[in-house]
C-alpha positions as CSV (number, residue, x, y, z in Angstrom):
1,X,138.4,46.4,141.5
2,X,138.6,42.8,141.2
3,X,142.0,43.1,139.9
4,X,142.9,44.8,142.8
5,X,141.3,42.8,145.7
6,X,141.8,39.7,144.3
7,X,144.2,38.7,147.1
8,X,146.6,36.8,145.2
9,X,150.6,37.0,145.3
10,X,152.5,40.1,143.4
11,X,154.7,37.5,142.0
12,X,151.3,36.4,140.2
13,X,149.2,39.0,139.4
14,X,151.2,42.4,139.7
15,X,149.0,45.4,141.4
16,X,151.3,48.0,140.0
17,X,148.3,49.5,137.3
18,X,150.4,51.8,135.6
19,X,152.9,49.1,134.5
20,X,150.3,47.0,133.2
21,X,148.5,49.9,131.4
22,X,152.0,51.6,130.5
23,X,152.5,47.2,129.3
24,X,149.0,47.3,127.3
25,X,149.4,50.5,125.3
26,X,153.3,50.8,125.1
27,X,156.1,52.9,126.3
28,X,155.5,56.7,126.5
29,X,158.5,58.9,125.6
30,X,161.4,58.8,128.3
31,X,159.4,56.1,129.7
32,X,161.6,52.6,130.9
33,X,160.4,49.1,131.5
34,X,159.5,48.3,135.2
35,X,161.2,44.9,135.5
36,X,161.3,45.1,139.1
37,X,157.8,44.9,138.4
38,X,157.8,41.2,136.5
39,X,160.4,39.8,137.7
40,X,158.2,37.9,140.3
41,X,155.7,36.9,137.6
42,X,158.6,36.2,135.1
43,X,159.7,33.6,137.7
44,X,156.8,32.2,138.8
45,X,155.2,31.5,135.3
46,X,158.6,30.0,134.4
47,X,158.8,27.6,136.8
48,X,155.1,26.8,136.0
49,X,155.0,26.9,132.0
50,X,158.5,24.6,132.5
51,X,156.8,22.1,135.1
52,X,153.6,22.1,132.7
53,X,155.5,21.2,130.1
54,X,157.9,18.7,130.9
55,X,155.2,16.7,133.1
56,X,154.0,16.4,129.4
57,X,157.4,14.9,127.9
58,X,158.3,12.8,130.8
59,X,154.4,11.2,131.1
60,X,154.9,10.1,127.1
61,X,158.7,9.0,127.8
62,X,157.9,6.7,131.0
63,X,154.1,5.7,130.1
64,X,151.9,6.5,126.9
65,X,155.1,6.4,124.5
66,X,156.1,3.0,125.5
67,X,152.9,1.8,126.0
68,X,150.9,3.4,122.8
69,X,153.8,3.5,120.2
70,X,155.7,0.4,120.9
71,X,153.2,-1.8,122.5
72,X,149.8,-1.2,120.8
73,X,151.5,0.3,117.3
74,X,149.0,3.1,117.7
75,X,149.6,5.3,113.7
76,X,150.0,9.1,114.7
77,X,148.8,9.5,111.1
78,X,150.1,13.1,111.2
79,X,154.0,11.7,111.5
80,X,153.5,9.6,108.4
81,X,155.4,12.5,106.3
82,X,158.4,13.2,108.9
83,X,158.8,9.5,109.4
84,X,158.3,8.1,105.7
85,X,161.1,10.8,104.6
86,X,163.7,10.4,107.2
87,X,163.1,6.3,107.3
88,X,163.4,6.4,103.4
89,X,166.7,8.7,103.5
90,X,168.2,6.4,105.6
91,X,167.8,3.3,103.2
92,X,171.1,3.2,101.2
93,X,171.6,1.2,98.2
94,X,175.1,-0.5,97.2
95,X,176.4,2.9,96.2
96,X,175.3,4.7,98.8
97,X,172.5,6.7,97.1
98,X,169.3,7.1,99.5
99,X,166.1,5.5,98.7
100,X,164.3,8.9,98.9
101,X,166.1,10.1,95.9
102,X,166.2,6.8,94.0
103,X,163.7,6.8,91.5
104,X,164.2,4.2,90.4
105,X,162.5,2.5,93.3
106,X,158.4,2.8,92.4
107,X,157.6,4.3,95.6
108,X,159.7,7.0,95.3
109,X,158.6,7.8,92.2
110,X,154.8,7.6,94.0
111,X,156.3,9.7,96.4
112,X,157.9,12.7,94.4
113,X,155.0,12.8,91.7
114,X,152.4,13.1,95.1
115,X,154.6,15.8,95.9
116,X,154.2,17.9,93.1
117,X,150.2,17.0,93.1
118,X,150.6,18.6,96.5
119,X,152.4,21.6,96.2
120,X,149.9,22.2,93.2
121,X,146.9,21.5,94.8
122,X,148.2,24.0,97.8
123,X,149.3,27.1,95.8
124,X,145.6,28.2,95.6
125,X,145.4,28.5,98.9
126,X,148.5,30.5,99.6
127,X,147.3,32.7,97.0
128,X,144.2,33.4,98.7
129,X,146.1,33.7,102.1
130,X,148.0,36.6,100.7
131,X,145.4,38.4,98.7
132,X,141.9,37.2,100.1
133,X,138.5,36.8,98.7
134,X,135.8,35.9,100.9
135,X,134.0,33.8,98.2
136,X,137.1,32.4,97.1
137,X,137.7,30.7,100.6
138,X,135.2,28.3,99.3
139,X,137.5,27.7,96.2
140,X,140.4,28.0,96.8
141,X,140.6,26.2,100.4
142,X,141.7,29.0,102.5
143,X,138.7,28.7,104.7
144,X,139.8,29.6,108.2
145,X,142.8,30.5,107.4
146,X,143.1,26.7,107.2
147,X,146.1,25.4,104.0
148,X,143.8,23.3,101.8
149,X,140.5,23.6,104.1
150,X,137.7,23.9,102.2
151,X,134.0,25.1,103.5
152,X,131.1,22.5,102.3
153,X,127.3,23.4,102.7
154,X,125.2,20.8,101.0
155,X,122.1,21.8,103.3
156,X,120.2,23.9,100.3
157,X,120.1,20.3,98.4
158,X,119.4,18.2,101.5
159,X,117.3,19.4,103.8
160,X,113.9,19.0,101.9
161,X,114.8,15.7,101.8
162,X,116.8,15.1,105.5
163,X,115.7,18.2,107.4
164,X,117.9,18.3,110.5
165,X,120.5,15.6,109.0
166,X,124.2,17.9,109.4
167,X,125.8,18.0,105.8
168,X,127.8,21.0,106.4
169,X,131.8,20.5,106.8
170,X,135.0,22.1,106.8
171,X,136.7,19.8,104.6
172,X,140.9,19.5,105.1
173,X,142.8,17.8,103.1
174,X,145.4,16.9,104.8
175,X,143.4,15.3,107.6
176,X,141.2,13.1,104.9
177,X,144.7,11.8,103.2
178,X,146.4,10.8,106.7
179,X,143.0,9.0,107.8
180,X,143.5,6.5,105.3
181,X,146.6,5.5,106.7
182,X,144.4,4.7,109.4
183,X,142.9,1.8,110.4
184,X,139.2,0.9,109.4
185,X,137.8,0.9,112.9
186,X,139.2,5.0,113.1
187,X,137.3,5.9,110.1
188,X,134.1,3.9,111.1
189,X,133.8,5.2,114.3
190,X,134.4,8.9,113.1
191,X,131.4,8.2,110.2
192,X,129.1,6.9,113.2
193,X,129.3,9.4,115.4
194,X,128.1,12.0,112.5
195,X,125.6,9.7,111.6
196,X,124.2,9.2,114.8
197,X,124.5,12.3,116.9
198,X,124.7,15.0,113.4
199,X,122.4,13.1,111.2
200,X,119.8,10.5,112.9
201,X,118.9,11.6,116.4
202,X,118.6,15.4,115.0
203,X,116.6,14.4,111.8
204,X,114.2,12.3,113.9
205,X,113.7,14.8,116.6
206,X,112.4,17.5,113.6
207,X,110.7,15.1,112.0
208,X,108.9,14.5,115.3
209,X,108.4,18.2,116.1
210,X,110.4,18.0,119.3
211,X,112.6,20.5,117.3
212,X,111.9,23.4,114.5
213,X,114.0,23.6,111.8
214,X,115.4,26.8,113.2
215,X,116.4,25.7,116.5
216,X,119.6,27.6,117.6
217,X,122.7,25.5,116.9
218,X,120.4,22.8,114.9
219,X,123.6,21.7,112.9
220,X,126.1,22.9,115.3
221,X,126.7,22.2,119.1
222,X,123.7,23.4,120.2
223,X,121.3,20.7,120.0
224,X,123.5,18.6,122.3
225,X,123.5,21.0,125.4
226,X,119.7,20.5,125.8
227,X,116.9,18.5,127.5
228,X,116.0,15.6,127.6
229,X,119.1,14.5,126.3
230,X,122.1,16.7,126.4
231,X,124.7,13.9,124.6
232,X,127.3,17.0,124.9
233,X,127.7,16.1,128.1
234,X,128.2,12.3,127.9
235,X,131.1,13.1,125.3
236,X,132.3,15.1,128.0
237,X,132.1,12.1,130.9
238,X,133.2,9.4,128.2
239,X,136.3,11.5,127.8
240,X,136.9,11.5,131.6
241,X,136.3,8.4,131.2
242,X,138.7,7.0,129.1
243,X,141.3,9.0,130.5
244,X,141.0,6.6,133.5
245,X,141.2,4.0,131.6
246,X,143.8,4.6,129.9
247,X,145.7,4.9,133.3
248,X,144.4,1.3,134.4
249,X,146.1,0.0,131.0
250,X,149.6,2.0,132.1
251,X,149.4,0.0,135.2
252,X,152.6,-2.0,133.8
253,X,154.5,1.2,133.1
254,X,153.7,2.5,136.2
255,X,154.8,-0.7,137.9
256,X,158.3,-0.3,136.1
257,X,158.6,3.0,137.5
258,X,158.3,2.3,140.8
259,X,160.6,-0.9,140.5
260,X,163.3,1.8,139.2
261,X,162.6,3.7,142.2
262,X,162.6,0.9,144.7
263,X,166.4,0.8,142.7
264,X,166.3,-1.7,139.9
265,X,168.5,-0.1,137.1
266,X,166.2,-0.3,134.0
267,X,167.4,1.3,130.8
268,X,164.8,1.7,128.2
269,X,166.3,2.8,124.8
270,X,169.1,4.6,126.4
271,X,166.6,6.5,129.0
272,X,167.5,5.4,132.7
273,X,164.2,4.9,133.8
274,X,164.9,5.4,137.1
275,X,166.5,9.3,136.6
276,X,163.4,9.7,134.6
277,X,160.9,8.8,137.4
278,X,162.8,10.7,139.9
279,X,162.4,13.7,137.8
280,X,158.8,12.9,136.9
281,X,157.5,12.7,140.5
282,X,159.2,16.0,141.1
283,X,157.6,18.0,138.4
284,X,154.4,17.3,139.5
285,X,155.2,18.0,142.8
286,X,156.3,21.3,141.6
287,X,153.0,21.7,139.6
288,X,151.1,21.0,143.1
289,X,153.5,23.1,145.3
290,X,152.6,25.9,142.5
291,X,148.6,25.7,142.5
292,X,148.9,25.4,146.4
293,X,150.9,28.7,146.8
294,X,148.6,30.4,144.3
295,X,145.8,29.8,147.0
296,X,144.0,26.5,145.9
297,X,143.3,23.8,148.5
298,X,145.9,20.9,148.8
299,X,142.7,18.6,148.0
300,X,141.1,21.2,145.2
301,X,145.1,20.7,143.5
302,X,145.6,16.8,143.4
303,X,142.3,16.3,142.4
304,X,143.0,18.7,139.8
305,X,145.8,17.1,138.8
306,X,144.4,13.8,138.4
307,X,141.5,15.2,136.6
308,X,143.5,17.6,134.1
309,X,145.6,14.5,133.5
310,X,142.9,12.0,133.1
311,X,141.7,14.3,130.1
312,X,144.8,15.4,128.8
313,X,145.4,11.3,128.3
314,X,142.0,10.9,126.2
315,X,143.2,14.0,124.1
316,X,146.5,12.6,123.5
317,X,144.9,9.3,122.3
318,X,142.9,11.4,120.0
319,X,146.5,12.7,118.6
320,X,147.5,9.0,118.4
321,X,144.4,8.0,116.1
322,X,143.6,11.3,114.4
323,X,145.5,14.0,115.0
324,X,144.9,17.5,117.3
325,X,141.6,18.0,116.6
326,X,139.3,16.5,119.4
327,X,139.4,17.1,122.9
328,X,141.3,19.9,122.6
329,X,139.4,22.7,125.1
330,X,139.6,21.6,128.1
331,X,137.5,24.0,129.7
332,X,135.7,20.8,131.4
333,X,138.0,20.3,133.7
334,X,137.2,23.3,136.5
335,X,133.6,21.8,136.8
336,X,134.6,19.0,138.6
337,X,136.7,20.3,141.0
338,X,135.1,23.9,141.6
339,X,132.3,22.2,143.6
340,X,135.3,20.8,145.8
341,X,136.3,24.1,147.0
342,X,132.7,25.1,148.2
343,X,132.3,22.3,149.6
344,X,135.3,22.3,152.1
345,X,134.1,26.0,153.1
346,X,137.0,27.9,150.6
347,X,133.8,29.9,148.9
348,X,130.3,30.4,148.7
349,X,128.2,28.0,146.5
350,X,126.7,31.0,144.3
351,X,128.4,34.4,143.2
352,X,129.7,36.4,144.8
353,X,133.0,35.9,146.2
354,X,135.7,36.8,147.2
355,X,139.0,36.4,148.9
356,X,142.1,33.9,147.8
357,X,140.6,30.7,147.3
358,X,137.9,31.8,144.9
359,X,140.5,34.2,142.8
360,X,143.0,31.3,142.5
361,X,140.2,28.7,141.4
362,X,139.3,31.5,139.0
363,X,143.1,31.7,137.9
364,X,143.3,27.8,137.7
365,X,140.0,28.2,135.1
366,X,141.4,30.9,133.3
367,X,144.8,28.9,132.6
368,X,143.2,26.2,131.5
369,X,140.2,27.3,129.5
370,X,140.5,27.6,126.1
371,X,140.7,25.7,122.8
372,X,143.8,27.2,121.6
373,X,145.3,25.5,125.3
374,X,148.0,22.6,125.6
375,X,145.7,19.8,124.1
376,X,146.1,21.1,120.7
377,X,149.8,22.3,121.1
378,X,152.9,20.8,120.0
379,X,153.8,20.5,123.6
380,X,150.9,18.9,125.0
381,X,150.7,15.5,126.0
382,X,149.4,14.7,122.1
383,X,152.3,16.8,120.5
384,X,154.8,15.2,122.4
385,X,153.4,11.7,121.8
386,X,153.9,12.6,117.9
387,X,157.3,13.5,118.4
388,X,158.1,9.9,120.4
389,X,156.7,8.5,117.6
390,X,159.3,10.0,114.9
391,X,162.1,9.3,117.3
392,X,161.0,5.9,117.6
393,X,160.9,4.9,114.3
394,X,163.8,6.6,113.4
395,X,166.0,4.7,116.5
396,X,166.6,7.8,118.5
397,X,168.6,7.5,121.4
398,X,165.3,8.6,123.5
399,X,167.3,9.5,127.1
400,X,169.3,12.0,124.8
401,X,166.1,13.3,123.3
402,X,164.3,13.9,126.6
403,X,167.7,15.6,127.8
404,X,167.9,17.8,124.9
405,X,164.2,18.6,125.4
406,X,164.6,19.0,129.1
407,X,167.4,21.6,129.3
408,X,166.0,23.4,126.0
409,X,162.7,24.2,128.2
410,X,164.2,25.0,131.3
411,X,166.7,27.6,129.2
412,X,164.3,29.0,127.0
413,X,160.9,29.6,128.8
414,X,162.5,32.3,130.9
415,X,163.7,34.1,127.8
416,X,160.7,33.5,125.7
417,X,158.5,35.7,129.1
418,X,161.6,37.7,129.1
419,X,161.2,38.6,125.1
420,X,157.5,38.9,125.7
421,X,157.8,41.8,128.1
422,X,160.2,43.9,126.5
423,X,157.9,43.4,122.8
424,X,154.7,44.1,124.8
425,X,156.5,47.3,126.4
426,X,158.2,48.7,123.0
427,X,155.1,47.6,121.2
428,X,151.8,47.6,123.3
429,X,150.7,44.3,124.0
430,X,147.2,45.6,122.3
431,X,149.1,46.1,119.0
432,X,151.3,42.8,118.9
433,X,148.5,41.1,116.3
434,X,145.1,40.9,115.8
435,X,144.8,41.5,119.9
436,X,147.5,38.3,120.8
437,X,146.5,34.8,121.2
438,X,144.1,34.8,124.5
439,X,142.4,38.4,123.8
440,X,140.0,37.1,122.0
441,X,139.0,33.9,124.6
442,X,138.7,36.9,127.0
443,X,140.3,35.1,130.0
444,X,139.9,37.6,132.2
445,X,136.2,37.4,132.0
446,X,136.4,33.5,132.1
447,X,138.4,34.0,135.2
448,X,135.7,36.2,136.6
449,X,132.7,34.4,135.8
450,X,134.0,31.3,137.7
451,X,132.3,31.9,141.3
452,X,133.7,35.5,141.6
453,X,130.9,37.6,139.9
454,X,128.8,35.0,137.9
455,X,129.0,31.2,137.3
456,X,127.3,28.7,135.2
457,X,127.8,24.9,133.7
458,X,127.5,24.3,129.6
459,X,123.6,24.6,129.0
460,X,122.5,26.7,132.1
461,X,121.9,23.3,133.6
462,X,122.6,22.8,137.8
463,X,125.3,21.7,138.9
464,X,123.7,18.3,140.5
465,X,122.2,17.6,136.4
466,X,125.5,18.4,134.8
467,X,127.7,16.4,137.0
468,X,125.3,13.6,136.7
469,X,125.6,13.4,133.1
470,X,128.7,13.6,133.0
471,X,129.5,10.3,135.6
472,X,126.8,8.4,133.0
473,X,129.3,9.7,130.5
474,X,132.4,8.7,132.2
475,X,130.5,4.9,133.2
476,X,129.6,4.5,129.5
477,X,133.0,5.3,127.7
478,X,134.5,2.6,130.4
479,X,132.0,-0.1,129.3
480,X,132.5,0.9,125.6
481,X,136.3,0.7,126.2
482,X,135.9,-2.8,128.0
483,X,134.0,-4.3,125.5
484,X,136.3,-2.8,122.7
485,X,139.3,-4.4,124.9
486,X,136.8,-8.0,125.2
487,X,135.1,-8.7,122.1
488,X,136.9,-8.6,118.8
489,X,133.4,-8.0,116.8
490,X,133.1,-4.3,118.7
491,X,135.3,-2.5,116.4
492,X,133.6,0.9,117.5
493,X,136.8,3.0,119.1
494,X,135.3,5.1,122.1
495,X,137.6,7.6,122.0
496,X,135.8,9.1,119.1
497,X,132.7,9.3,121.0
498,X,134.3,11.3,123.6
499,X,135.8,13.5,121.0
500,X,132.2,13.4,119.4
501,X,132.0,17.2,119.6
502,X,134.6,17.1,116.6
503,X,132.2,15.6,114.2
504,X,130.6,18.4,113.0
505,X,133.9,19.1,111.4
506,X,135.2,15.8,110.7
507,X,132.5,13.5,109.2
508,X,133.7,14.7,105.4
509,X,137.3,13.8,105.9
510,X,136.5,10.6,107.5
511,X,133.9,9.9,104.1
512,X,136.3,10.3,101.7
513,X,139.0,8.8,103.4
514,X,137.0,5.5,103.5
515,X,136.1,5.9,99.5
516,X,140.0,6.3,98.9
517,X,141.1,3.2,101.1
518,X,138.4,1.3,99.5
519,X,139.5,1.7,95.9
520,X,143.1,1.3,96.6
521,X,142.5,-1.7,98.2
522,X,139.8,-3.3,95.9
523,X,142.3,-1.7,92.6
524,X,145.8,-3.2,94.3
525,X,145.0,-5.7,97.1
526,X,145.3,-5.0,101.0
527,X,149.5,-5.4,101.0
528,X,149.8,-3.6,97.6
529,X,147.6,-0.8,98.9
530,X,148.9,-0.8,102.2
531,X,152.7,-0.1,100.5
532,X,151.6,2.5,97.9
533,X,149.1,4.7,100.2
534,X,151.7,5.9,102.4
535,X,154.0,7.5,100.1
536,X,151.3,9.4,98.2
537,X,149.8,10.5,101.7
538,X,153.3,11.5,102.8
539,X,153.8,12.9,99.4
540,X,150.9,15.1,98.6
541,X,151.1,16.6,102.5
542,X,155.0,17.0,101.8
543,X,154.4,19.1,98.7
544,X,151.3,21.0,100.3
545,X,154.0,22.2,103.0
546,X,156.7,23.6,100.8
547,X,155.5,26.7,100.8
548,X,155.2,27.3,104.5
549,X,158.5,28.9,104.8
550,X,157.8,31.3,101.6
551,X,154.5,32.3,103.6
552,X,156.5,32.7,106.9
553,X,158.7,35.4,105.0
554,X,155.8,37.3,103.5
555,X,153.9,37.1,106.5
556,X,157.2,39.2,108.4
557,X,157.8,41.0,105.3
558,X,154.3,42.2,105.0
559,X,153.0,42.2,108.9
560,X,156.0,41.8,111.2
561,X,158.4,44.7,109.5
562,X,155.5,46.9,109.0
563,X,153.6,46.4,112.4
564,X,157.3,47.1,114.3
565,X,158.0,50.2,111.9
566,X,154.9,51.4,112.8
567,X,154.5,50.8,116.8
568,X,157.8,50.7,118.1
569,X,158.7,52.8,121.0
């Protein structure tokens, strides 16, 4: 029923049921796809995946690209192997020979042997990946499904000793060898947030009996969602935080787009800034235009905007000094401006509801809400910021980049929905993999459990507590930011205690990181070090790659081929 009497547009949510069950299960015999059923939705997602998108590429192009990669040298340690390899191909010797393959030059020689330490180190886990054993995940660093992640539990030989103190990991490789191209303050503050909010405040709290040892989520997430002092929350708020700041320090970006659009030809790299802009402020009117047809409030809209944004820059600085894990759910966002629709009359203040403005705030959740969203995608503002940073150091002309990007979007979302429909038709959506992508976030009942039958913050708390801890949040990462910005002795980076959440996975990488930089450094000297650790990091990552595109073909040879024979209709 809810899909039914939702209220909102054909063109967004189709009320033909037969199409979407014929869509879910697959075609019956002399059956035909509906597409005057989806060509509305094809449209209007278009438009909305292309506008989400490219609001993305043209915010790095015009303000965090400029500003974070050429300014402030920020590392992207996750480029160090695309940049080191096509920087090092393009260094030519007298005879024209590339550096890359010269090994006679001692870092290439670092580089190729750390490529063969690599692909060696990798082949375990691909072997696991195609035949797996659930004890040798451990081994063989196929955890997850993860290349080179490896499960750690050290609790059986701590806990006597540091009940409470989080000594569990999933250990990745690739992350631990890119940190060390990292600079000391990154790897610091990723080893004090574990020691503070994983290993001191929970160890004193059982020690104190605040706690049991068997407290639900003791070494997870759990611990931070509750009273007196749920520090999940702050993380959340400092992230907020930071985003805002972060626009404060684009103020001189911002003020040379709006000199290009007063008319002042600025050419940045070969981008005309001014074309840029002018495309800029239309995509997110687009994106606002969108959310506002869909049945949010013009208010509930920009301040989503500015919100989603504001997070979706603290995320993307996480990409810049890590990589894309951190930040990446942002499933925070909807709390803040949910309260804004009740508020202006759109809904009731408890479940239920109904009608258009509560089904489209329930849309706008659903969208957004989950950690396999934009904040971890090679599109997101983070992804993109990565890519500006090969181009960059590679010399790209960046306005033929962005062009490139541009009209590759525009041309290939349509057909990538297009494609969608007719595989979900000939195939049943329910049998194109384990359940697709989002099945398994259940967005329909995250939609549904915004205000429309149920609703709830993180830890059951009100909304007036939640929202409170979360400004305290937001206030503290500012000051932490400040002072980093003020005092050269504050090398703590805040960003990592918005992304906080992250340490329960990260604190090993960041440990052994810091053992390796130290021994290079004490064993070759800070310059020596500095030259020699990015070829082996580039090098060992490179080789643990090579594989990929022999696992790409099993995986179609062995699932795609088989799943198609199979289901095809």
């Amino acid at each position: 029923p809810y899909y039914l009497e939702s209220g909102l547009p054909d063109w967004l949510v189709p009320k033909d049921v037969d199409a979407v069950i014929t869509m879910w299960h697959g075609l019956s015999a002399g059956q035909g796809i509906p597409w005057g059923v989806w060509i509305g939705p094809i449209t209007a997602y278009s438009i909305f995946f292309i506008a989400q998108i490219l609001i993305f590429a043209y915010t790095v192009y015009l303000l965090t690209g400029p500003q974070w990669v050429e300014m402030e040298r920020v590392v992207y340690p996750n480029t160090a192997p695309t940049v080191y390899q096509i920087v090092t191909w393009g260094k030519r010797d007298e005879q024209g020979k590339s550096q890359l393959f010269n090994l006679r030059v001692t870092t290439t020689k670092i580089f190729w042997i750390c490529v063969i330490i690599g692909l060696l180190i990798s082949m375990p886990s691909y072997g696991n990946i195609i035949a797996p054993f659930y004890w040798m995940q451990y081994l063989y660093g196929g955890y997850g499904g993860g290349l080179c992640m490896f499960r750690i539990n050290l609790h059986p030989f701590t806990q006597h000793v540091l009940p409470g103190w989080l000594f569990s990991s999933t250990f990745y490789l690739g992350s631990a060898l890119w940190l060390v191209l990292c600079p000391w303050s990154t790897i610091i503050s990723m080893i004090a947030v574990w020691f503070v909010f994983r290993g001191l405040l929970p160890f004193i709290l059982v020690k104190a009996g605040i706690f049991p040892m068997t407290t639900p989520g003791l070494w997870g997430w759990g611990l931070g969602w509750q009273k007196p002092f749920p520090y999940m929350i702050l993380f959340i708020g400092a992230a907020y935080g930071l985003g805002f700041w972060y626009i404060w320090q684009l103020r001189g970006r911002f003020k040379v787009i709006f000199e290009a659009l007063k008319g002042k030809t600025i050419i940045h790299r070969g981008l005309n800034v001014r074309y840029a802009s002018m495309i800029y402020a239309l995509l997110i009117v687009i994106w606002l235009i969108w959310w506002i047809v869909v049945g949010l409030h013009p208010v509930q809209a920009i301040l989503g905007f500015i919100v989603y944004m504001a997070w979706c820059l603290a995320a993307g600085r996480v990409w810049a000094e890590n990589g894309p894990w951190g930040l990446e759910c942002t499933s925070p966002c909807w709390q803040i401006i949910w309260p804004v629709g009740a508020g202006l009359g759109l809904y009731n203040w408890m479940p239920p509801n109904t009608g258009r403005y509560a089904y489209a705030m329930a849309v706008c959740r659903a969208a957004y809400d989950s950690c396999l969203s934009w904040n971890n995608d090679p599109c997101s503002l983070g992804g993109t910021g990565a890519m500006y940073k090969v181009l960059y150091e590679n010399k790209v002309h960046l306005g033929k980049a962005l062009s490139i990007f541009t009209i590759f979007v525009i041309i290939m979302i349509p057909i990538y929905l297009v494609i969608d429909v007719y595989l979900s038709y000939h195939m049943g959506y329910v049998n194109l993999g384990p359940q697709g992508t989002l099945t398994p976030w259940n967005h329909a009942s995250i939609a549904l459990d915004s205000g429309i039958r149920s609703l709830s913050y993180p830890g059951g708390f009100d909304l007036n507590y939640y929202l409170t801890w979360v400004l305290a949040g937001a206030v503290l990462g500012v000051v932490m930011a400040w002072m980093r910005a003020t005092f050269a002795w504050f090398i703590f980076n805040p960003i990592f205690f918005a992304a906080a959440g992250s340490a329960i996975w990260w604190w090993l990488q960041a440990v052994v990181a810091a053992i390796i930089k130290l021994v290079l450094t004490r064993a070759l000297g800070a310059r020596r070090a500095e030259e020699v650790i990015l070829p082996v990091v580039a090098g060992v990552l490179t080789g643990a790659g090579l594989l990929y595109l022999i696992g790409g073909i099993y995986a179609w040879v062995n699932g795609v081929i088989p799943n198609v024979t199979i289901n095809w209709r």
